[in-house]
C-alpha positions in Angstrom: 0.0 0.0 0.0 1.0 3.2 0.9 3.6 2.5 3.0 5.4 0.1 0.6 4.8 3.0 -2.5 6.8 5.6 -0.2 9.6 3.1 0.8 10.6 2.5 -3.2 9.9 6.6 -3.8 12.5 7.3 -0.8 14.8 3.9 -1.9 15.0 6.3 -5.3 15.9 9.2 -3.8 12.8 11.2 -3.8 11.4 12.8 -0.7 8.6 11.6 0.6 6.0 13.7 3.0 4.5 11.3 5.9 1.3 12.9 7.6 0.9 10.3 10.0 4.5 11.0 11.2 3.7 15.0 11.4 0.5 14.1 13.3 2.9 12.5 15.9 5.2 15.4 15.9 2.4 17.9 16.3 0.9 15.7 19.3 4.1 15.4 20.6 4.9 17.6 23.9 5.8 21.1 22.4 3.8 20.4 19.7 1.6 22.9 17.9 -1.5 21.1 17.7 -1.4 20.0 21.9 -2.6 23.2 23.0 -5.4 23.5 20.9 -6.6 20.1 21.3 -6.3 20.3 25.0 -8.9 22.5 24.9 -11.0 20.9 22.9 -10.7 17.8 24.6 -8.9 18.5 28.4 -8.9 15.0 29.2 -6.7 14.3 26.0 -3.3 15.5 27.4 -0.8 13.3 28.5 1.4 12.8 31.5 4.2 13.6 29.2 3.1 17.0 28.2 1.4 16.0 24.8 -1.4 14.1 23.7 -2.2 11.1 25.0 -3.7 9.4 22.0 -6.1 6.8 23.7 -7.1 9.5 25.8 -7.8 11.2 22.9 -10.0 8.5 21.3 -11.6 8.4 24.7 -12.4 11.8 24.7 -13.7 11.7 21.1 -15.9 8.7 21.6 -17.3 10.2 24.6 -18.4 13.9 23.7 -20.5 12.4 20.5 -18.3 10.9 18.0 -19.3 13.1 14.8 -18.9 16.3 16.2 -15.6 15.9 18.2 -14.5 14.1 15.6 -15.3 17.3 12.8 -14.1 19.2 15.8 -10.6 17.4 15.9 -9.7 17.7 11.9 -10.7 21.6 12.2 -7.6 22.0 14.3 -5.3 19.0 13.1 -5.8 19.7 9.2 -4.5 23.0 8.9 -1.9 22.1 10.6 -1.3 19.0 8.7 -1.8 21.1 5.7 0.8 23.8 6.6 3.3 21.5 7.5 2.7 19.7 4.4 3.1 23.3 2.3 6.5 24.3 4.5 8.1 20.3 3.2 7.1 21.4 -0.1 8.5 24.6 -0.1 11.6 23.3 1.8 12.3 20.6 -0.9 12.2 23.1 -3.8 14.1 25.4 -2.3 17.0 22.8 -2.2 16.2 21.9 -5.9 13.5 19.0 -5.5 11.9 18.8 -8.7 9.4 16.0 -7.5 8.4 15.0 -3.8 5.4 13.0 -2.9 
């Protein structure tokens, strides 16, 4: 699948953008989608200082799944989206003429 399809594109020397990986870096303590989603969800933060994912879930579940869960992306996509723009950007600037 996916995975597999963006091992051969990196094995080739292309760069490859992972958005589950930025999710983890923007839950991460220090991360800019932890604020944000702390206060959506409070109960979400983890003992660690970023999000506790199965807290999270938890949280999402619990406050009526559809709405959190439209809640969660409004935060979580734009920053998914900028990050995605700023690897983009970075890549061409240091001559990139394809990344995935």
């Amino acid at each position: 699948g996916k995975s597999s399809a963006a091992a051969w594109f990196r094995r080739c020397g292309f760069r490859v953008h992972d958005a589950d990986a930025t999710v983890h870096s923007l839950y991460a303590a220090g991360g800019a989608a932890v604020e944000p989603v702390c206060a959506a969800f409070p109960s979400a933060r983890g003992a660690d200082g970023g999000i506790d994912r199965a807290a999270l879930s938890a949280a999402v579940a619990t406050a009526g799944r559809e709405a959190s869960l439209q809640r969660l992306e409004e935060i979580v996509h734009p920053l998914v989206t900028e990050e995605r723009a700023g690897f983009v950007r970075r890549a061409g600037e240091g001559g990139e003429w394809l990344v995935l």
